[in-house]
C-alpha positions in Angstrom: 0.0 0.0 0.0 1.2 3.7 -1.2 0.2 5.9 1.2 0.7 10.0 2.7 3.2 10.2 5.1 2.3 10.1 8.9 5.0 12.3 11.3 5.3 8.8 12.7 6.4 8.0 10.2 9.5 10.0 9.5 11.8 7.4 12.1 11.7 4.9 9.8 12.2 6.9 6.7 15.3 7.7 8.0 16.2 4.5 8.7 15.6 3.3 5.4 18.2 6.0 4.1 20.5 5.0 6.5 21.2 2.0 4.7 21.7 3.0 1.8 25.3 2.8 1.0 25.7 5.8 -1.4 23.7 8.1 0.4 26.4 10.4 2.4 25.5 11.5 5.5 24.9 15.3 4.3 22.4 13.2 1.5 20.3 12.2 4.3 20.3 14.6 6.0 18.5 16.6 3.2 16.3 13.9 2.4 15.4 14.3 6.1 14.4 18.0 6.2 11.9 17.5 3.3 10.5 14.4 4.8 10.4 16.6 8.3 8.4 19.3 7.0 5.8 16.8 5.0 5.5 15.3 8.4 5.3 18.5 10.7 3.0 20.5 8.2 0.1 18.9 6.3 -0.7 22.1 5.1 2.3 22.7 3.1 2.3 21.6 -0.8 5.8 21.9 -1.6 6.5 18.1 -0.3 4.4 15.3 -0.9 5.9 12.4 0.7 4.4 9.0 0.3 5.3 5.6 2.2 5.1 2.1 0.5 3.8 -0.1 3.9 3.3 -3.7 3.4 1.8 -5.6 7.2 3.0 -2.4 8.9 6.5 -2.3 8.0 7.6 0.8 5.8 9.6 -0.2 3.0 10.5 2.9 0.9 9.2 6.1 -0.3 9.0 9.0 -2.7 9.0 12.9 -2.2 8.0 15.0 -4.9 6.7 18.7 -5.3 5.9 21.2 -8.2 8.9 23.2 -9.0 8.7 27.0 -8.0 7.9 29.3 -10.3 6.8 26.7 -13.0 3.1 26.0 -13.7 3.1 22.2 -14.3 6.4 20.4 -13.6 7.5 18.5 -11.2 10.3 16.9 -9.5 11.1 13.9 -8.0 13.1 15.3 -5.0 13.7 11.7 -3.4 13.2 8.1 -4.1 14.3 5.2 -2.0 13.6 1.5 -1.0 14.8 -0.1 1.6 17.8 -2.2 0.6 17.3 -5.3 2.9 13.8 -5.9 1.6 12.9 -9.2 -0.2 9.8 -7.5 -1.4 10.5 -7.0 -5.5 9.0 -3.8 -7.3 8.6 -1.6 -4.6 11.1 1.3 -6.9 8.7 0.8 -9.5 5.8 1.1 -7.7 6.7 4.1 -5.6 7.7 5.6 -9.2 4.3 4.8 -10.7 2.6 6.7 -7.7 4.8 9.3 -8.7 3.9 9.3 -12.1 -0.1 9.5 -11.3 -0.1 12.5 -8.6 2.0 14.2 -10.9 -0.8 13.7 -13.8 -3.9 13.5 -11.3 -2.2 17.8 -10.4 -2.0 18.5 -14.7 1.6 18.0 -14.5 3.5 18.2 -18.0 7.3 16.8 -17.0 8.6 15.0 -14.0 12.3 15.4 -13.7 14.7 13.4 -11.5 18.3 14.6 -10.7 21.0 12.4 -9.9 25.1 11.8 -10.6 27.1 10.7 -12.7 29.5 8.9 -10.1 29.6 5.2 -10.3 27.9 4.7 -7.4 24.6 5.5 -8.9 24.7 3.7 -12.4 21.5 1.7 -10.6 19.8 5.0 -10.2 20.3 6.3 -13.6 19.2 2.3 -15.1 15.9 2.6 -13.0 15.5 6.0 -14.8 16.2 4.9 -18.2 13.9 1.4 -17.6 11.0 3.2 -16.5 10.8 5.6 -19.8 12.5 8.2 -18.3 14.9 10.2 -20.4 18.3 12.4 -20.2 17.2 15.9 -20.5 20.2 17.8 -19.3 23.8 16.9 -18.0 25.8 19.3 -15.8 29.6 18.6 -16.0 31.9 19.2 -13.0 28.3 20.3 -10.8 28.3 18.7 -7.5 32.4 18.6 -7.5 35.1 17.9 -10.1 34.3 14.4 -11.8 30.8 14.3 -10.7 28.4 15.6 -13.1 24.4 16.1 -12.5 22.1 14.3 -14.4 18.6 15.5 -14.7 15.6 12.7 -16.2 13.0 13.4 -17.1 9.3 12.2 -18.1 7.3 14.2 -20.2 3.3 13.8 -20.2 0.8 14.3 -23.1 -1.9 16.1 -22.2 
C-alpha cells in the first residue's frame, strides 16, 4: 500500500536512508528535512511524501513537489527503498505513484536529478527502464568528476 506520510512515520524513513550505502550522510540529511516538514505540516504543498507499507512495516518512499515558479512540472526530490527488503517492485511502484499525482495535479514533465558517479549507475538504469529520459547533464556540478544528471518524463496532455 502507497500511502501519505504520517509524522510517525518519519523514524523509519530515515532509517531506510541509512542503509543505503551511497547516500552520504549530508544526503540524508537533506532527504530528512523534506520528509520533516511533510511530516510536521500537512498544510504545506511543496513536499508530498508517500510511504510504500506492506503488514505495517515501511519499506520505501517518494517525495515529490511542483517546482517553483513553473506551472506544471514537477520533480522527484527523493526516491528510495529499503535495501534489505525481499519484497520485489517496490522502486517501480513508488515511481508509478509518482507518475499518477504528478498527472492526477496536470503536470507536463517530472524530472529526476542524480550523478554521474559510479555509485549510482543503478539509479540512472531505473530511470532509463522506466521511460524516463536524459534531458540535461551538468559537468563538473556537484564537485570535479561528478556531473548532475537530470531525467526526465514528459506527459501528453
Amino acid at each position: 500500500m502507497i500511502r501519505k506520510l504520517k509524522q510517525a512515520d518519519a523514524g523509519e524513513v530515515e532509517k531506510i536512508l541509512n542503509k543505503i550505502p551511497i547516500f552520504s550522510e549530508a544526503e540524508v540529511k537533506v532527504g530528512m528535512e523534506l520528509v520533516n516538514i511533510a511530516a510536521s505540516d500537512i498544510e504545506q504543498t511543496d513536499y508530498n511524501v508517500f510511504v510504500y507499507e506492506e503488514e505495517g512495516k515501511i519499506y520505501g518512499y517518494h517525495c515529490t513537489g511542483r517546482r517553483p515558479l513553473t506551472d506544471a512540472v514537477y520533480d522527484l526530490y527523493w526516491i528510495a527503498v529499503d535495501p534489505e527488503s525481499k519484497i520485489k517492485g517496490i522502486g517501480r511502484k513508488l515511481l508509478q505513484h509518482a507518475e499518477n499525482f504528478v498527472l492526477e495535479k496536470q503536470g507536463r514533465w517530472l524530472l529526476a536529478e542524480t550523478s554521474s558517479k559510479q555509485s549510482y549507475e543503478k539509479t540512472r538504469n531505473f530511470y532509463l527502464r522506466n521511460n524516463f529520459s536524459v534531458i540535461a547533464q551538468i559537468n563538473d556540478f556537484y564537485a570535479v568528476g561528478n556531473s548532475l544528471i537530470i531525467f526526465g518524463k514528459f506527459f501528453n496532455k
